[in-house]
N, C-alpha and C positions, 0 to 999 in steps of 0.2 A: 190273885188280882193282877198282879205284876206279869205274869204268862200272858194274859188276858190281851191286856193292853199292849204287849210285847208282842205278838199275834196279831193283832190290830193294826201296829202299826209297818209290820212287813208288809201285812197284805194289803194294804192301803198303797207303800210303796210299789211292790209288784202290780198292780192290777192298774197303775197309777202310769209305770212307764212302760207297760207293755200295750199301750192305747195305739191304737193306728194313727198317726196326725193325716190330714189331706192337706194338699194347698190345692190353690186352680192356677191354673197358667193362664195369660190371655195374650193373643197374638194380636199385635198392634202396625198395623199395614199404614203410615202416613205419605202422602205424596208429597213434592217436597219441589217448589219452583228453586232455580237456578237461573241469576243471573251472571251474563257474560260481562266483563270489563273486557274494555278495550285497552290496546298496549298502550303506556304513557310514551308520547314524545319523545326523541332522545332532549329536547328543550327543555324542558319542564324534567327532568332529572337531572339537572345541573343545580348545582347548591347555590345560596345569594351571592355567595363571592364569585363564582365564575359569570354568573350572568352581569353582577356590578363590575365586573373584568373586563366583558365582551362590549360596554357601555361606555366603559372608560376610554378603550383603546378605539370606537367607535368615533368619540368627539376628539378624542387626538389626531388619529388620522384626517380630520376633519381640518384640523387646525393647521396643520401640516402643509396640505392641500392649500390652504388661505395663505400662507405665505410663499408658498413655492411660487401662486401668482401672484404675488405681492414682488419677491423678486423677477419676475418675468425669465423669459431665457434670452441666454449668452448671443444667438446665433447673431 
């Protein structure tokens, strides 16, 4: 009985991994829009501090200007 069953279960084994598997493949073609950016500014890559910079020195120069005719000239 023990042969039997010993017999059984080789050939259950064997017959078991010796199966062909199949897989299927499938070839998947998808089209694929692309959009362009355009280049950023060199403005608009400046960080908050250099643009709160170019703002500042902006109403300075500003100021500057107001007093320079404020003192008038020398001639």
């Amino acid at each position: 009985m023990k042969k039997l069953f010993l017999t059984l279960a080789i050939a259950a084994v064997a017959f078991g991994s010796c199966r062909e598997k199949t897989t299927e493949t499938k070839e998947v073609i998808r089209e694929v829009e692309v959009e362009t950016v355009e280049p950023v500014p060199d403005n608009d890559r400046e960080g908050i501090l250099e643009r709160a910079a170019k703002e500042v020195d902006k109403e300075v120069n500003e100021e500057i200007d107001k007093k320079i005719d404020d003192i008038g000239n020398d001639d």
